[in-house]
N, C-alpha and C positions, 0 to 999 in steps of 0.2 A: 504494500500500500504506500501512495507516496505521501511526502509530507504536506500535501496540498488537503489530502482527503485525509489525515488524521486530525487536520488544522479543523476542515468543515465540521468531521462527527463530532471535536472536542464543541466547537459553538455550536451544535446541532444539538448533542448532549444540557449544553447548557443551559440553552433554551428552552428544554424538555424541562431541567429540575427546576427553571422559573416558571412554568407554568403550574406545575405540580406543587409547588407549596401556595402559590396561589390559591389554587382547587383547594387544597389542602385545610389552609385558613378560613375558608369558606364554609367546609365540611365542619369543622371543630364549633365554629359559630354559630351553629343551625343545630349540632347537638348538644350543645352548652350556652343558651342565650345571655347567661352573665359575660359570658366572653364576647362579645359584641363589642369591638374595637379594641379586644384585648389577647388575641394570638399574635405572639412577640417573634421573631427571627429571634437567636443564640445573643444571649447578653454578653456582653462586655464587663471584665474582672473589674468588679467593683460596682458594676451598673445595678442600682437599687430597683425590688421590686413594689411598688407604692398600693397597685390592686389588686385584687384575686383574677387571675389570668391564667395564658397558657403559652408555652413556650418552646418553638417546633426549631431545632437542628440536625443538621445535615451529617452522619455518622459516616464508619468507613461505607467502601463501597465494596463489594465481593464478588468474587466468580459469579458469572452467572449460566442457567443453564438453556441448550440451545432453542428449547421450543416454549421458555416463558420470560426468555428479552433481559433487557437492562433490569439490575439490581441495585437498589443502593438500603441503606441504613437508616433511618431516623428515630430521632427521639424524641416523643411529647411529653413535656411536663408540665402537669396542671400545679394552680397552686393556689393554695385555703389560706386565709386568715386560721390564728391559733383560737381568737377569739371566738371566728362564726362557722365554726364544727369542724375544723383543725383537721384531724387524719381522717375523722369520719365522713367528711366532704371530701378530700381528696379520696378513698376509695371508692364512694356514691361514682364521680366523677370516671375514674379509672373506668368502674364499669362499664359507664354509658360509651366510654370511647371506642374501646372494645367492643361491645356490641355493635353499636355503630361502625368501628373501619374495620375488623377481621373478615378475610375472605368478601369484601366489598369492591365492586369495581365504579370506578370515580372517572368522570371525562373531565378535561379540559375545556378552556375558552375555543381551542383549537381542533379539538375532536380526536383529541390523542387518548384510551383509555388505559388507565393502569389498576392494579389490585393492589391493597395492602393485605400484608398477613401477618397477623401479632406475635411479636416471638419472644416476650413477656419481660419482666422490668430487673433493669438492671442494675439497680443497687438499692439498700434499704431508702426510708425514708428519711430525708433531709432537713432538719427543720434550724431556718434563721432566726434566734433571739431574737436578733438586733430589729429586725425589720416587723416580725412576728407574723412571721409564714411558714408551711409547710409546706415540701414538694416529693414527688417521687417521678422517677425517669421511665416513662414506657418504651419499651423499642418494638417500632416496624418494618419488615421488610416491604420496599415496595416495587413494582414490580411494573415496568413498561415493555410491552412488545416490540422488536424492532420491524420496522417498515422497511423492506428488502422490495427492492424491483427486481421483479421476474423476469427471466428472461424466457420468455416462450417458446423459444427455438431450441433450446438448451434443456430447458425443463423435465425432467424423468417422472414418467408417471408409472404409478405402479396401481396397477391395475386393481387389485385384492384388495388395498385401499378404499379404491373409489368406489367399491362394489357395497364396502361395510358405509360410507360415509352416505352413498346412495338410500342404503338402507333402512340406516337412522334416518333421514330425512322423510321417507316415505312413517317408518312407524310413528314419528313424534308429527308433527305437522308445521305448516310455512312460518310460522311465529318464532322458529327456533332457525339456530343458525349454526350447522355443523361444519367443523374445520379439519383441516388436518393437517400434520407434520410439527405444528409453531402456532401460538394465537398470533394472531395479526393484529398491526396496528388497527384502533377501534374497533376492537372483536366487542363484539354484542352480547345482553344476553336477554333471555337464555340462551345456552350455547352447549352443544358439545366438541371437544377433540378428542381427534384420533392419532396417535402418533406410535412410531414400532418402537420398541423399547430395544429386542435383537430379533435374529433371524439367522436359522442353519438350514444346510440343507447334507440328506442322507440320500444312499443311494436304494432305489425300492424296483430295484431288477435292473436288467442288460442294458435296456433302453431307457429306462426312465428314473426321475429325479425325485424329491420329495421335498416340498420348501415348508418350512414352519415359520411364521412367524408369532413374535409375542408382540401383542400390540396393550398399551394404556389408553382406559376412555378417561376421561374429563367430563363433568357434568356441572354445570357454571349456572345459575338460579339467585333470582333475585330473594330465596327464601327456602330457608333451611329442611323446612318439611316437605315442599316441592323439589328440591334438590334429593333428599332421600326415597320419595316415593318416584321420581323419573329413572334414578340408579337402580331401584330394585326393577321396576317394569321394564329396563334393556334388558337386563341380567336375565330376567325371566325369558324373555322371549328369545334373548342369543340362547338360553339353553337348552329351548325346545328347538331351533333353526339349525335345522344337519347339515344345509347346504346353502350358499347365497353364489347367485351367478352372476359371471362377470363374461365381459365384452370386451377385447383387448383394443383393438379400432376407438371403443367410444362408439359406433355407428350404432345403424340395424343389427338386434343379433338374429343370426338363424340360426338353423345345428349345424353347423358347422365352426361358426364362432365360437359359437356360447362353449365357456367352458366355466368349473363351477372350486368353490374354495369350501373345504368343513370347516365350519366352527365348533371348537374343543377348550376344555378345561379353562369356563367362564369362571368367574367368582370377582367381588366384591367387598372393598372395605369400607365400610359407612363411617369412619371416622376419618379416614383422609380427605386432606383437604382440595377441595376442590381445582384451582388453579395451577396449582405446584407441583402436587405428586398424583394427583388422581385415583378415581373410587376402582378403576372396572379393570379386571385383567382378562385378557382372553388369547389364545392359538389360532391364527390362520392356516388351516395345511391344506397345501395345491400341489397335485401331481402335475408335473410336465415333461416330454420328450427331450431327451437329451440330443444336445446340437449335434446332427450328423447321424441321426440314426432314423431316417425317413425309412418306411418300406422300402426293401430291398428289391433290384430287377427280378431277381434269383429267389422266389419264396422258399423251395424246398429241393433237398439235395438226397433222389436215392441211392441208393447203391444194390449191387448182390453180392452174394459171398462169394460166388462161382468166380468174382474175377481178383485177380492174384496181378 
């Protein structure tokens, strides 16, 4: 990459994390209406806290992983008077945040969408004599897609993929918006993704191949009991589904096209989180022909014993 284009992603980036604490302040003030003009950017050593507020900084930034985008850190700190319910207001508080930004997906002024996911507070609680406030540090990871241009020419489609992404779509209906490989910038929701997590393949005779894949669903809802009850009704019906057919073309299929992939060894965990690591685990396995072994000119070779 050259220094031209690490130049743009760094201001590209950066304009993402101004937008996002934007959204962010936004977000904290509509579940906190005391804090209405009072979500702070990272004080300055020394800089006095005078009201009950909240106070959002920019934490490391971490690996991230390839199909849920930019990662960075932050940390909200609410903060109580000692006077008007001290710890007990900042935990009321803690809650509502929590509830509020875990596994919540947040747009921008710009139409950028990201998730936060709580990954819980990092040190005890903090309390200023001097000033007579209490605070504690929540941390979120949060979570932007990256916007990658496709290039269509180039682009590998895999087929057994688009078969299962097809088919979600047809069982859940237009309201939903299934993905696959990576959420995409302003992924929607509801939503699911599909992305392979690995894939082998064995050999299952002379001629032919056997590809497994292990794919993860994603199941993204604006609401937790709807999130659980769409994760069981895939599960259930990937486990009655023996077979889903696929079309390598994309086109008409007829029999000769169509060929078709088993779904195997479904299950589900309802306590993963939806975004990050996803509920649904399943097996793709499709036979195909190994390159070069079309029917032969020559089907069958006899012989007799008589010849020596």
């Amino acid at each position: 990459m050259s220094i031209r284009n690490n130049a743009d992603s760094t201001a590209k980036m950066g304009r993402v994390s101004t937008l996002m604490k934007q959204t962010l302040k936004q977000k904290l003030a509509e579940l906190i209406p005391a804090w209405q003009g009072q979500v702070h950017d990272a004080l300055a050593p020394g800089e006095p806290i005078n009201e009950p507020c909240a106070v959002i900084a920019f934490a490391e930034e971490v690996p991230k992983f390839s199909w849920a985008g930019y990662r960075r850190i932050i940390r909200i700190a609410p903060y109580a008077r000692l006077t008007e319910g001290g710890a007990e207001q900042v935990e009321i508080w803690s809650s509502k945040l929590v509830e509020g930004l875990h596994q919540v997906r947040l747009q921008d002024t710009e139409g950028n969408a990201f998730t936060c996911i709580y990954l819980g507070s990092s040190d005890c609680d903090r309390i200023d004599s001097g000033a007579g406030f209490i605070t504690r540090s929540l941390r979120f990871g949060v979570y932007i897609p990256e916007v990658i241009e496709h290039d269509l020419a180039i682009e590998t489609q895999d087929y057994s993929m688009l078969a299962l992404q097809n088919w979600t779509q047809t069982e859940l209906d237009s309201s939903w918006s299934v993905y696959r490989d990576a959420w995409p910038g302003g992924y929607e929701s509801p939503s699911v993704l599909w992305r392979l997590a690995s894939c082998d393949i064995a050999e299952a005779g002379a001629s032919t191949l056997e590809i497994h894949k292990k794919l993860v669903g994603h199941v993204m809802t604006r609401s937790p009991v709807a999130t659980r009850n769409t994760v069981i009704r895939l599960v259930e019906q990937l486990g009655v589904q023996a077979r889903i057919a696929i079309t390598d073309a994309g086109g008409e299929e007829t029999n000769e096209s169509r060929r078709y992939v088993t779904v195997d060894d479904v299950s589900a965990d309802l306590q993963a989180d939806a975004y990050l690591n996803g509920q649904i685990r399943l097996t793709l396995q499709e036979r195909i022909r190994r390159p070069g072994t079309d029917v032969p000119f020559i089907r069958q070779v006899h012989h007799s014993r008589g010849i020596e």
